[in-house]
Structure formats: structure tokens, C-alpha cells
Kinemage of the C-alpha trace (Angstrom):
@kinemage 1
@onewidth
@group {chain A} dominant
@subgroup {mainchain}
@vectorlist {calphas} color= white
{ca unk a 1} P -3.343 -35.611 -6.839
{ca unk a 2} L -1.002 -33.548 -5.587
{ca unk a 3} L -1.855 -30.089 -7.211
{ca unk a 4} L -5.579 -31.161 -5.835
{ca unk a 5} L -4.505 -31.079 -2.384
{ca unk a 6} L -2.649 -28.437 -2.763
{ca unk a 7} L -5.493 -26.008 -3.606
{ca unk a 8} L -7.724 -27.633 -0.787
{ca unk a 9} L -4.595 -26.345 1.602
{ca unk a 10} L -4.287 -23.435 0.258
{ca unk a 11} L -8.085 -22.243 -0.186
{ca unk a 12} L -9.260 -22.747 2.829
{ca unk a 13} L -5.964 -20.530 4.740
{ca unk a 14} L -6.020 -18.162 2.087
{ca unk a 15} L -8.666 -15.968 3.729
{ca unk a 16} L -6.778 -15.814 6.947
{ca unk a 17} L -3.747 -15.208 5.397
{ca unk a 18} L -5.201 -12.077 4.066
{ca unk a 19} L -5.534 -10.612 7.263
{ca unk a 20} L -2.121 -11.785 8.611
{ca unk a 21} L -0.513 -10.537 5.873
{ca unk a 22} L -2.818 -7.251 6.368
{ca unk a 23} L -1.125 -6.731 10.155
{ca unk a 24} L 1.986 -7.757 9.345
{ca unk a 25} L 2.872 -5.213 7.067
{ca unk a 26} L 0.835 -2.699 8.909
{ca unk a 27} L 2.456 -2.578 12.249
{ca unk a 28} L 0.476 0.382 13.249
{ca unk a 29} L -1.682 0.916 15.965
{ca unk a 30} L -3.779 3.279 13.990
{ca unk a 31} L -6.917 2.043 12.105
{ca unk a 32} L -7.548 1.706 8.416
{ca unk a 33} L -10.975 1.937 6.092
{ca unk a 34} L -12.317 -1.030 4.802
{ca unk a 35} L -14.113 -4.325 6.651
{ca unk a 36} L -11.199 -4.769 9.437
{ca unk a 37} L -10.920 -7.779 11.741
{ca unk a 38} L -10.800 -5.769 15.032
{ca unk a 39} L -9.423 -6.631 18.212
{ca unk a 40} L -8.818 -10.461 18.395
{ca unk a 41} L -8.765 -9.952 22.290
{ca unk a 42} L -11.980 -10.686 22.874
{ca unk a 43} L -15.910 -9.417 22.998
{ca unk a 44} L -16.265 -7.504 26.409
{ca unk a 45} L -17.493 -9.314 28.847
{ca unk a 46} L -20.013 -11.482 26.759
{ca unk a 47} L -17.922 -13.638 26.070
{ca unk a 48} L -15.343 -15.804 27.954
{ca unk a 49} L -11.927 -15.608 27.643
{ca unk a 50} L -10.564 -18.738 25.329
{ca unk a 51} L -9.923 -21.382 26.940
{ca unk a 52} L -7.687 -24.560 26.673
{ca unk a 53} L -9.967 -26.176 24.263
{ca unk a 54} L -10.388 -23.613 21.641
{ca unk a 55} L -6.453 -23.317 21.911
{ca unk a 56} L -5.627 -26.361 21.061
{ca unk a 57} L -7.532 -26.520 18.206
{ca unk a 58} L -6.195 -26.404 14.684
{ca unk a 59} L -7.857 -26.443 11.107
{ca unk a 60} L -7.454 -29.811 8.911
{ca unk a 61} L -9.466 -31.147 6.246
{ca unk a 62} L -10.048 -33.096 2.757
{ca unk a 63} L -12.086 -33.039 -0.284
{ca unk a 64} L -13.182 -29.106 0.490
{ca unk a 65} L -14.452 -30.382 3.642
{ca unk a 66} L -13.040 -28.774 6.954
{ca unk a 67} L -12.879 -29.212 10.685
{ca unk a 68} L -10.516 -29.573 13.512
{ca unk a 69} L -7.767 -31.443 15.132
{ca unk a 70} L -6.230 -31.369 18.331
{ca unk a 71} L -1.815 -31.568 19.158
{ca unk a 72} L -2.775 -35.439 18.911
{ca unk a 73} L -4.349 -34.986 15.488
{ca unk a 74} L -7.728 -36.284 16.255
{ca unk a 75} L -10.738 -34.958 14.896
{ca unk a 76} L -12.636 -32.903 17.212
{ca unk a 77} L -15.062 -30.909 15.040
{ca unk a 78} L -16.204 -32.859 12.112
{ca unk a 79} L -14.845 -31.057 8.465
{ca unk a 80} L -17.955 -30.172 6.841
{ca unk a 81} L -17.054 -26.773 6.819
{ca unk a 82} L -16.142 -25.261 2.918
{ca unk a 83} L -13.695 -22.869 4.625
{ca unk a 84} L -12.446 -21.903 8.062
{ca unk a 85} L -10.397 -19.494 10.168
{ca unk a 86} L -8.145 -20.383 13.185
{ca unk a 87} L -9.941 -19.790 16.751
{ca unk a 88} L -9.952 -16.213 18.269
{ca unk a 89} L -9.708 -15.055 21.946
{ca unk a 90} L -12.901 -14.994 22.488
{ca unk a 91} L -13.385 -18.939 21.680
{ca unk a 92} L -15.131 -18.734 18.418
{ca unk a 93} L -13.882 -19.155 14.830
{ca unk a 94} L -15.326 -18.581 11.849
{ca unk a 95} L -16.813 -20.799 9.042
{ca unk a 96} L -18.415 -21.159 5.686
{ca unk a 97} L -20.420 -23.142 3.905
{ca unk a 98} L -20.693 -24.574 0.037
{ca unk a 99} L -22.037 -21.111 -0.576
{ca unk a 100} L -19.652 -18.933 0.812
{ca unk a 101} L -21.746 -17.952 3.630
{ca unk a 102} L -20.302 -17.308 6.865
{ca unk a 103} L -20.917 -17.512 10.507
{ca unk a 104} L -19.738 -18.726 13.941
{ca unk a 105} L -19.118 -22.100 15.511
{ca unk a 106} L -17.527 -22.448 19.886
{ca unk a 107} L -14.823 -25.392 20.494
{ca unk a 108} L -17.179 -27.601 20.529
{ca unk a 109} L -18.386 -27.256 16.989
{ca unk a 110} L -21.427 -25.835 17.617
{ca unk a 111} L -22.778 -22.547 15.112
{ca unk a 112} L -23.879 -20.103 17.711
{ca unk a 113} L -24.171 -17.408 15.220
{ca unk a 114} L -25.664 -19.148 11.504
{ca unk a 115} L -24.007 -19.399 8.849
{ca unk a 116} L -25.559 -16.367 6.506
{ca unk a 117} L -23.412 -13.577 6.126
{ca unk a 118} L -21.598 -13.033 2.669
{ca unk a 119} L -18.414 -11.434 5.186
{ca unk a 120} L -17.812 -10.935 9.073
{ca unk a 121} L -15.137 -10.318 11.066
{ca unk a 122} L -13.644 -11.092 14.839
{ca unk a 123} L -15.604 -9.032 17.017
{ca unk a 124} L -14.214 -6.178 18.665
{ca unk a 125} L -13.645 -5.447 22.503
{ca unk a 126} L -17.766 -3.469 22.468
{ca unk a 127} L -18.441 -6.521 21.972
{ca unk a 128} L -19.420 -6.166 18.240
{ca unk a 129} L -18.392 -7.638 14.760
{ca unk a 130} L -18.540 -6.379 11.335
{ca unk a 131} L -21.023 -8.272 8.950
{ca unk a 132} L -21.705 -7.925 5.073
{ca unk a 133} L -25.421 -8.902 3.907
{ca unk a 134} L -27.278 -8.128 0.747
{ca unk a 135} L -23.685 -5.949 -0.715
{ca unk a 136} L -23.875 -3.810 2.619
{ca unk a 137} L -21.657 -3.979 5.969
{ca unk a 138} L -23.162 -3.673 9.365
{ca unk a 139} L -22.477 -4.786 12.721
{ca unk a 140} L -23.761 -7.903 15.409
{ca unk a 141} L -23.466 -8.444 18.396
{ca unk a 142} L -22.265 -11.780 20.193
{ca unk a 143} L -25.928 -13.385 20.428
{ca unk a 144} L -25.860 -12.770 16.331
{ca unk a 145} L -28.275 -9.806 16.191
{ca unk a 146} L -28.116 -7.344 13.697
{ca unk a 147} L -27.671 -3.990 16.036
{ca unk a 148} L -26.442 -1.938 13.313
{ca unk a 149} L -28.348 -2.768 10.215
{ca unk a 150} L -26.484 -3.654 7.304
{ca unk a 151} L -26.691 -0.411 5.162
{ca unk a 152} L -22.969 0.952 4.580
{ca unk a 153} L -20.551 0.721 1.488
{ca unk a 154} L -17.400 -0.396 3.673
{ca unk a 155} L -16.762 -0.099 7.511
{ca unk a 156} L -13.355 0.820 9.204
{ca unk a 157} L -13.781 -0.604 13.138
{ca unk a 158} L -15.042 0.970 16.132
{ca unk a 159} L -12.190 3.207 17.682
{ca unk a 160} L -11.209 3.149 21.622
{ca unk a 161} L -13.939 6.457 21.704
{ca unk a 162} L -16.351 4.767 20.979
{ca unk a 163} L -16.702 5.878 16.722
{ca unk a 164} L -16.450 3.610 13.742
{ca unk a 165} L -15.988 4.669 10.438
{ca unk a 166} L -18.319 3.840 7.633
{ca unk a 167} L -18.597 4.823 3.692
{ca unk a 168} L -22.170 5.875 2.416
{ca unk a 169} L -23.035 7.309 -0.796
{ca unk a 170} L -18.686 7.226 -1.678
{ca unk a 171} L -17.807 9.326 1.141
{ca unk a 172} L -16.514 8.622 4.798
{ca unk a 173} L -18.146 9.662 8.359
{ca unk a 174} L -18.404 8.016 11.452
{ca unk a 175} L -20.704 6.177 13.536
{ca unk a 176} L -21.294 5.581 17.115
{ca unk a 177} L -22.430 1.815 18.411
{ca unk a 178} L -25.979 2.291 18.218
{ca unk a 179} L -25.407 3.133 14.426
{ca unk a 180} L -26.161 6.922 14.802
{ca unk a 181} L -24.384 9.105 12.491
{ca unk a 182} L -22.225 11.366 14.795
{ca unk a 183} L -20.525 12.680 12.376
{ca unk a 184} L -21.815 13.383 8.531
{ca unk a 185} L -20.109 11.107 5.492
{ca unk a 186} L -18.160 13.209 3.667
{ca unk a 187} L -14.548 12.746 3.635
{ca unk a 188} L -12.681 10.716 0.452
{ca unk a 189} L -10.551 8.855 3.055
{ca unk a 190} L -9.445 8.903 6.693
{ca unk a 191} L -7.936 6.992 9.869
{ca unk a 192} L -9.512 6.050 12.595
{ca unk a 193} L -9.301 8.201 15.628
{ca unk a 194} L -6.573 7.368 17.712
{ca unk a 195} L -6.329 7.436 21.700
{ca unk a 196} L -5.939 11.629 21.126
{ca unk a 197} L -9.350 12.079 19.825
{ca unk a 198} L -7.796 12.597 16.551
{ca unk a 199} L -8.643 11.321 13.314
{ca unk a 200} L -7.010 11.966 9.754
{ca unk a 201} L -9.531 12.518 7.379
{ca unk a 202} L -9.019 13.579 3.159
{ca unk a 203} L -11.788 16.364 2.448
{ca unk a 204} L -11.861 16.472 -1.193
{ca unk a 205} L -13.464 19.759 -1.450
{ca unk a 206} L -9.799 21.542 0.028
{ca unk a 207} L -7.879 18.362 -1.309
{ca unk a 208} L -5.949 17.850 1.727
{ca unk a 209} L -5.540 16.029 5.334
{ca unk a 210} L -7.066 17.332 8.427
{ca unk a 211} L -7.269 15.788 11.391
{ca unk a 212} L -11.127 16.319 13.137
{ca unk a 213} L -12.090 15.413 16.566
{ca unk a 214} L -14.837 13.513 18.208
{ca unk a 215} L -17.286 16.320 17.288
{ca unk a 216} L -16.023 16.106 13.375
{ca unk a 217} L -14.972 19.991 13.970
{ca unk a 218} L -11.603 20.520 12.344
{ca unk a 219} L -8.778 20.211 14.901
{ca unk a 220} L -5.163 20.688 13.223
{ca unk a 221} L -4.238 21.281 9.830
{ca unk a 222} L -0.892 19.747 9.072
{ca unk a 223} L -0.427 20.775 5.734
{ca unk a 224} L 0.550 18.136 4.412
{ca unk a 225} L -0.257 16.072 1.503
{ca unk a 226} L -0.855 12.947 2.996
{ca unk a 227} L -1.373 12.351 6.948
{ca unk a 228} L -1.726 9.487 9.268
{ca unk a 229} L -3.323 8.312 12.725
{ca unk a 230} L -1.540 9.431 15.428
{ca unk a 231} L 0.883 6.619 17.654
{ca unk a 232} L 0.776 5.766 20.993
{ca unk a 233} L 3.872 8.051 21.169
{ca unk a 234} L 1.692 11.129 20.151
{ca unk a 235} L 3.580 10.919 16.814
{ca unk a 236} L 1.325 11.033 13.483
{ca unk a 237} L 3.445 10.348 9.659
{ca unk a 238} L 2.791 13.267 7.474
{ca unk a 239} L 4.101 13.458 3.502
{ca unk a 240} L 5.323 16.801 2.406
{ca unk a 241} L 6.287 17.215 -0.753
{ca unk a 242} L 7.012 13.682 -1.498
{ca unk a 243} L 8.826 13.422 2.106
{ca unk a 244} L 7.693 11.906 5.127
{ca unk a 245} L 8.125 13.041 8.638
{ca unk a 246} L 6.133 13.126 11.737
{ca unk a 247} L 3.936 15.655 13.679
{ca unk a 248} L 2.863 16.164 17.336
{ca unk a 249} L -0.740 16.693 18.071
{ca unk a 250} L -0.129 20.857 18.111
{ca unk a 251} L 0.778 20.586 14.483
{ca unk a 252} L 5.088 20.933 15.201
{ca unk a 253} L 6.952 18.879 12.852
{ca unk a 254} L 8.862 17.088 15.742
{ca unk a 255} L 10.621 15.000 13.062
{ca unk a 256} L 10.885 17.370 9.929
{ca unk a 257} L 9.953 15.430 6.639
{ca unk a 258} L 13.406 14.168 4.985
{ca unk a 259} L 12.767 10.593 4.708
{ca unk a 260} L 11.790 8.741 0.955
{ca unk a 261} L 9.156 6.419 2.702
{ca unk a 262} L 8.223 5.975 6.441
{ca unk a 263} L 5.459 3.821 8.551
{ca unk a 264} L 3.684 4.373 11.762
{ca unk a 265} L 5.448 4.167 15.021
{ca unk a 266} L 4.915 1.182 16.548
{ca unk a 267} L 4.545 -0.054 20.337
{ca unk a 268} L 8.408 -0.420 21.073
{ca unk a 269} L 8.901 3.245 20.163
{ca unk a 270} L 10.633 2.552 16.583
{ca unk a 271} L 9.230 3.146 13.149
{ca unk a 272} L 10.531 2.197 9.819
{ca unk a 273} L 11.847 5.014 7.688
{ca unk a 274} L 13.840 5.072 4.394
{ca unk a 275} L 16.587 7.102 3.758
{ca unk a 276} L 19.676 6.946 0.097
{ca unk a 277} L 17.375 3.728 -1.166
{ca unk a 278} L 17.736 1.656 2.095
{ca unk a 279} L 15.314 1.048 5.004
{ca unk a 280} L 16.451 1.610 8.932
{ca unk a 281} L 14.396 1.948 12.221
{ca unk a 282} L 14.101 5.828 14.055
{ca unk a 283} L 13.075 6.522 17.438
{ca unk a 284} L 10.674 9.373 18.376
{ca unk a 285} L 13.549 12.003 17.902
{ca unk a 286} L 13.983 11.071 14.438
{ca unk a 287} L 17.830 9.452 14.974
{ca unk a 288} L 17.994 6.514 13.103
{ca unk a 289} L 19.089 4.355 15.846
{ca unk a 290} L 19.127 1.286 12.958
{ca unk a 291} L 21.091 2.756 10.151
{ca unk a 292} L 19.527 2.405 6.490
{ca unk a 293} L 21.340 -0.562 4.857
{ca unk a 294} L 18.153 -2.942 4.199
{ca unk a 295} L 16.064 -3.053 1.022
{ca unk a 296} L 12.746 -3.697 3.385
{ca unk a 297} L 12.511 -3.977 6.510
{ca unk a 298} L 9.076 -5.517 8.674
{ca unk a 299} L 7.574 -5.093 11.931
{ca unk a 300} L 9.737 -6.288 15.304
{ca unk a 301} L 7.817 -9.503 16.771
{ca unk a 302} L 6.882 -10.646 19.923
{ca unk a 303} L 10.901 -12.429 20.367
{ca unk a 304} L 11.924 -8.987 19.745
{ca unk a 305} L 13.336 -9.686 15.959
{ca unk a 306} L 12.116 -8.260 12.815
{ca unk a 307} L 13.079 -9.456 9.085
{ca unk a 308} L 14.530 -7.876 6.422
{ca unk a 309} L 16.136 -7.655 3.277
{ca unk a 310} L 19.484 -7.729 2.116
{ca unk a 311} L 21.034 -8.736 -0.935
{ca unk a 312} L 17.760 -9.615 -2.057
{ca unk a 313} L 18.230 -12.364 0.606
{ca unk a 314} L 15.509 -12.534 3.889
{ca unk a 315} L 17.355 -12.719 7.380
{ca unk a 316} L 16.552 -11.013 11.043
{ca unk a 317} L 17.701 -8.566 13.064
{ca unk a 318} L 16.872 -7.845 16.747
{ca unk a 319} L 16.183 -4.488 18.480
{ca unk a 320} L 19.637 -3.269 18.452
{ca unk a 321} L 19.823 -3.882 14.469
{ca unk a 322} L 22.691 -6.901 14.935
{ca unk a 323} L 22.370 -9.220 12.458
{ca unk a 324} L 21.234 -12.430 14.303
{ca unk a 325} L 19.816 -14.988 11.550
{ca unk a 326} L 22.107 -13.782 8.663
{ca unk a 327} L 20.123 -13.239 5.269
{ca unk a 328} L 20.099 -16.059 3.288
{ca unk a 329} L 16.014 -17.437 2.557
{ca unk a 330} L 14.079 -16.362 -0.254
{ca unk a 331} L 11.221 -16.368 2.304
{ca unk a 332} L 11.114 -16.317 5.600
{ca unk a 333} L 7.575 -15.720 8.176
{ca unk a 334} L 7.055 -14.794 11.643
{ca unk a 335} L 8.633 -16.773 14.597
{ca unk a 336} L 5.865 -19.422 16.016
{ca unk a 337} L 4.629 -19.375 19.963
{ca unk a 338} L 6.908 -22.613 19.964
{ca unk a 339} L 9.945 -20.669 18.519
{ca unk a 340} L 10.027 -22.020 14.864
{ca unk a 341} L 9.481 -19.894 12.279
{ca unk a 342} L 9.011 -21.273 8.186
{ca unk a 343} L 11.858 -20.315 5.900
{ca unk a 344} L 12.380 -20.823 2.117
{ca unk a 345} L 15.024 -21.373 0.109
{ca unk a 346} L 15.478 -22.923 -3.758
{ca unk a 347} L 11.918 -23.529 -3.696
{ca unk a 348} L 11.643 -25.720 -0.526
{ca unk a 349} L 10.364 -25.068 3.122
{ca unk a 350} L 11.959 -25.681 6.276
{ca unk a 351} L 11.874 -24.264 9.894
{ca unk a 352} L 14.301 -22.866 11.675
{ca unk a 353} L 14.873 -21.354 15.497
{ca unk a 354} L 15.881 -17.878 16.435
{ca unk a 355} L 19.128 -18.479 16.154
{ca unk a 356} L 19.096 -19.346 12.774
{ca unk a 357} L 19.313 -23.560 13.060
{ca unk a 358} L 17.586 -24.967 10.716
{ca unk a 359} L 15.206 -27.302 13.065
{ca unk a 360} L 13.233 -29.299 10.313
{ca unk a 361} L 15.096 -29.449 7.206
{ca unk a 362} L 13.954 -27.864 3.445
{ca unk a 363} L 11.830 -30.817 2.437
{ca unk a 364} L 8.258 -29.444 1.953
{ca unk a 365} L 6.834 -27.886 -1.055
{ca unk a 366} L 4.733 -25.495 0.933
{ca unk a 367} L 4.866 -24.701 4.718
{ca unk a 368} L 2.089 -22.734 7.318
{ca unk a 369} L 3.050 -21.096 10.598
{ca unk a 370} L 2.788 -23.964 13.739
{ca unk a 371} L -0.814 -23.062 15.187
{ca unk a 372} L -1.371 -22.881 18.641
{ca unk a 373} L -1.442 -26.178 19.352
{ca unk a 374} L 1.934 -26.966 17.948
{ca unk a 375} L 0.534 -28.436 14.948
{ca unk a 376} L 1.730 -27.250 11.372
{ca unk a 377} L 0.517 -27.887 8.097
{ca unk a 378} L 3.192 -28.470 5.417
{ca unk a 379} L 3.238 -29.865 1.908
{ca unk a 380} L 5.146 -33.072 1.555
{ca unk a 381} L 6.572 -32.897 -2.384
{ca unk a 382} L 8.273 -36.215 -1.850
{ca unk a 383} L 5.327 -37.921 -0.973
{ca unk a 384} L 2.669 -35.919 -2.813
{ca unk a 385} L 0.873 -35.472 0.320
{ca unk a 386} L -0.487 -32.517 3.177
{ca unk a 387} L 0.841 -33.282 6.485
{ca unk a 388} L 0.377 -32.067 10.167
{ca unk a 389} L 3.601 -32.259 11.961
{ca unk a 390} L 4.674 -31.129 15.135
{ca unk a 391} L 7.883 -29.227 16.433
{ca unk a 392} L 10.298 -32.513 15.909
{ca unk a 393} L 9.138 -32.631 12.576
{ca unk a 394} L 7.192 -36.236 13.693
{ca unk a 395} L 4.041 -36.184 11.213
{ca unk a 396} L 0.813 -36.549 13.100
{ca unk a 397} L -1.371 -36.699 10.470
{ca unk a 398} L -1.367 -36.933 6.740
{ca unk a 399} L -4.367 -36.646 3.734
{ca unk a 400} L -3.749 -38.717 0.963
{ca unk a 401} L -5.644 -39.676 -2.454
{ca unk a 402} L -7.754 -42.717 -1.139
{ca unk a 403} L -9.458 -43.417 -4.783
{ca unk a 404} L -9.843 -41.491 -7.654
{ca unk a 405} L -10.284 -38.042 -6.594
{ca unk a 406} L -11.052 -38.438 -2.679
{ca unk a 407} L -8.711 -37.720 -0.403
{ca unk a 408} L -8.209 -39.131 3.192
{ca unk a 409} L -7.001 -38.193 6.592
{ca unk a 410} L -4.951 -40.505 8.096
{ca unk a 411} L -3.427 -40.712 11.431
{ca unk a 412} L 0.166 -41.660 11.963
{ca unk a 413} L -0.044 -45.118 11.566
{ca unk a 414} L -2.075 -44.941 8.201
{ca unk a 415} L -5.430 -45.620 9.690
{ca unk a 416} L -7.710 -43.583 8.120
{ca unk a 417} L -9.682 -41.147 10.345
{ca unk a 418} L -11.684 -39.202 7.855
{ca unk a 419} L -13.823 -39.435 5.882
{ca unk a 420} L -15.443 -42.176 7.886
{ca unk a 421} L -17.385 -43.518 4.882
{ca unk a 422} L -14.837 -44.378 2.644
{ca unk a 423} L -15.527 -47.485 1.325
{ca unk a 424} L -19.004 -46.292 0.576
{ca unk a 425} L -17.078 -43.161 -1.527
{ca unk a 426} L -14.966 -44.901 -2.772
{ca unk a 427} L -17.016 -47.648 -3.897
């Protein structure tokens, strides 16, 4: 039983996990092609901002069934979902059915937007979300109706201008939100514009990057061989000649290309650049204000620490590149809104603080981030059972084999909450 429940776990986070993993090693504030999630800050001002009860709403389920529970663990959307996402800002979350199909359910379980689409994504602050249907990607709005008819290859988000990028017949272009071509497909690859009015596009025809404003007229020409949105900072990564450096928006090379590998800058002004086989942090001079000594290095969080490698050993840093949490997990993941983040080491999960203390000992097989209602999801090898625990490590709720192959949810005193026909299943 216990690889079953395993795989119900794991299947049902591993879409989300996708996208978390996507952002996390991103930390850019520059868009990228493909079917993105978009801003998780809500849909404009059709929708309300979430409230306390989507918040405190978690996903748990059994037997490929799934709903959610509150901080107390008790059911309050039925699992009879195949697959779900956690809730977004906006107070909806996302589900699927048996088939795969996906749409949109509020806190209180209801599917405002039905369950159809073969993909979708959170919807962005116009107010719109990214759908797949038939093989093609188009875009709804809130009330689920199909504004921009499903008829492009891949979509890359709506940028702050008001353009989206979209892929038809192999090549790139970009949209406006009534689905008007603005500006022609026919770029290999590109960025989405940033708050300059730039955009980073690969014309195959010259095999290089450009960057193009709104009008899709050719703005700069970096010459480089590779090129990237432009930061907040007004700084854009270029590769010359297998080097990376940055650019202003008049084409200078403020920071001339020198480094072996170099990401975005991101929102506290640093970006991660690599320099004699080791990984550091620059600021928007180019000084590596965080020497190179790491073998990878990640975004900074929220708590102001960022994790990264050394020794082939996981630890953190904060801004100032101290060592605070001293490398020692095989795996480590992002600190939690309560201040725990998961760590592995030896094969087992635990949590630990931001200093370092290991909080809830290495006892579970597998371990998820706490969700926002303080409620984690860990793997209990001991056991051979999924449990919900909170931040003392006090298990809430548990699913165990009930008979045969069905599984239970049980609450912390072993009454079972779910399914509540179980003698009838398990007869």
C-alpha cells in the first residue's frame, strides 16, 4: 500500500510542482514562450480578492479522488476531483476530472468555469486565462467565455502593454486582448516585452536577437547571440561569444560580457552570474558583491535567503552572502509563510527554521511545502501512510489502506472521515 499512496500524493501535486519549480529557477521578471501561469495576483476587478476561506484551504485526498481540508483537517470540498491545484488570489483553483479535463471551482466547491479544457492557467491581472481546446491555446475570461478563440500553437502571457505572445504556423508574433494580430508571427523565439516596450525576439532569417517595440519595428540590435527581456533595473542579459553580460536599453554594454553563465536581474537588484566554475550574486554595476564560491546558486526569497550549493551539500545564504544555514541537506525547498522550510538528508525529510534548527525531525519518506493554512503533506515511511501535519509536527490527518486497495482519510483520532461509504466499498 504504501507505493499506492505514494503515487496518489505525488500525481495529483505534480502539476503544480511544475510551475513552482518553473518560477523558482526563473527568478526573472521577464516573460517566457510557452502556456505560462500568469499573474497569481488576481483577475482585475472581476474578481474578488481571496479571502479567508479560500486561504485556508489545502488539497487532500484518497483513491485518485481529491478535495479540500481546512488547518483542522476537515473536509470542506468533497474529493471527487482526479487532480487539483492549490487556491490562487483570486479565490479559484483549478481541477480535473477522470479525463484530464480541466476547469474552475470558488471555496466553496462550486465549478464556475466547467470542467472542459485539455490545459488552463491562473488568469492574469486583464482579467484573462490561457486555455488549450481541440490541440490549440486561447484565452477566457472570468465568466468562462472563450474571448480569444482557441487557434494558436503555444501562448506566452499578456505583457503589462497590453501584448501576448502566441506561435502560429512555427513562428512567434504577438497579440493584443481582443486576439488581433498586432504584430505578424514570424520570429523562432522571443521574450515578452518588458515595462520598456521592449521585447527580445530570434528572427531566423538574420539568425540573431533583436529587440522590437510595441509596433514590431526593430528597436536595438545588440549583437549578440543570445538576448533577454529587459529587468526592472533597465538591465537585459546578452551572450557574446559564449559570455554573458548585460545591456542598457541604448544598446551600451553596461556590464561587458565576461561571465560563463548569468540570469536575469531580479527585484532586489542582484542577479546570479558565474565566474572560474563557481556561482556568486552582481549588482547592476557588474561587482560581484557575493563572490563566486557556490556550485549553484537560486533565487533570494521572501525571508531574504537564497540556497545554494556547496560541496555538493544544499545550505542558505542571506543578502549579504553569510552563510546562515550551513550546507549540509541533499535537498532543501523554499522557506514556508510559517517559517519552515522541507530539507533532506540520507533519504529522509524533515523541516527546519531559518536558522537552521531542525523543527520536525528526518522521519518522512517524502515531504511538501506547509500550504497556506499551515497544513503539510508528508509521507510517513514508518507507518506506510500520507499525513497532514501542522507546524509542531502534531498529525491532523492521515489516509490509510482501509481494505484491499481503498484507502481512507482519517482524522486524528482514527475516525474515518472519507470516503463516507466505506463499509459499502469495502464490502
Amino acid at each position: 500500500m504504501k507505493n499506492t499512496m505514494n503515487k496518489m500524493s505525488t500525481t495529483a501535486r505534480a502539476v503544480s510542482a511544475l510551475f513552482v519549480a518553473f518560477f523558482a529557477a526563473a527568478c526573472t521578471q521577464t516573460g517566457t514562450r510557452g502556456a505560462v501561469l500568469g499573474s497569481p495576483n488576481g483577475s482585475g476587478k472581476a474578481v474578488e480578492t481571496l479571502g479567508n476561506a479560500a486561504r485556508n484551504l489545502s488539497p487532500a485526498g484518497v483513491n485518485n479522488e481529491w478535495g479540500y481540508i481546512n488547518a483542522q483537517g476537515e473536509i470542506m470540498i468533497t474529493p471527487r476531483f482526479r487532480a487539483v491545484r492549490n487556491f490562487t488570489d483570486d479565490g479559484l483553483a483549478q481541477v480535473s476530472d477522470e479525463n484530464w479535463e480541466w476547469g474552475y471551482i470558488n471555496a466553496q466547491g462550486e465549478i464556475v468555469i466547467p470542467v472542459r479544457f485539455e490545459q488552463i492557467s491562473n488568469f492574469e491581472a486583464n482579467g484573462l486565462a490561457s486555455v488549450k481546446e481541440n490541440g490549440k491555446f486561447g484565452y477566457i475570461n472570468i465568466q468562462g467565455e472563450m474571448v480569444i478563440p482557441a487557434r494558436f500553437e503555444d501562448i506566452g502571457g499578456f505583457a503589462a502593454n497590453g501584448l501576448g505572445a502566441v506561435k502560429e504556423n512555427g513562428k512567434w508574433g504577438f497579440i493584443n486582448t481582443q486576439g488581433e494580430m498586432v504584430i505578424p508571427p514570424r520570429f523562432e523565439d522571443m521574450e515578452s516585452f518588458a515595462d520598456n516596450g521592449l521585447a527580445a525576439v530570434w528572427e531566423r532569417e538574420n539568425d540573431k536577437w533583436v529587440y522590437i517595440n510595441a509596433k514590431g519595428e526593430m528597436a536595438l540590435d545588440p549583437e549578440a547571440d543570445e538576448a533577454r527581456g529587459f529587468a526592472t533595473n533597465g538591465l537585459a542579459m546578452v551572450e557574446m561569444n559564449g559570455k554573458f553580460g548585460y545591456i542598457n536599453a541604448k544598446g551600451e554594454r553596461v556590464i561587458p560580457p565576461r561571465f560563463e553563465g548569468a540570469w536575469s536581474f531580479a527585484a532586489n537588484g542582484l542577479a546570479r552570474a558565474k565566474e572560474n566554475g563557481k556561482w556568486g550574486y552582481i549588482n547592476a554595476k557588474g561587482e560581484m558583491v557575493i563572490p563566486p564560491r557556490f556550485e549553484d546558486v537560486r533565487c533570494f526569497d521572501a525571508n531574504g535567503l537564497a540556497m545554494v550549493i556547496m560541496n555538493g551539500k544544499w545550505g542558505y545564504i542571506n543578502i549579504q552572502g553569510e552563510v546562515v544555514i550551513e550546507p549540509r541537506f541533499d535537498f532543501i525547498g523554499d522557506f514556508s509563510a510559517n517559517g519552515l522550510a522541507r530539507v533532506k538528508v540520507d533519504g529522509k525529510w524533515g523541516y527546519i527554521n531559518a536558522k537552521g534548527e531542525m523543527v520536525l525531525p528526518l522521519r518522512f519518506g517524502q515531504a511538501y511545502d506547509f500550504a497556506g493554512n499551515g497544513l503539510a503533506e508528508a509521507w510517513e515511511s514508518e507507518n506506510e501512510r500520507t499525513v497532514y501535519i501542522n507546524a509542531n509536527g502534531e498529525t491532523i490527518l492521515f489516509a490509510e489502506e482501509a481494505c484491499g486497495y481503498i484507502a481512507a482519510l482519517k482524522n486524528a483520532q482514527g475516525v474515518i472521515i472519507w470516503p463516507k461509504n466505506i463499509v459499502e466499498l469495502c464490502d
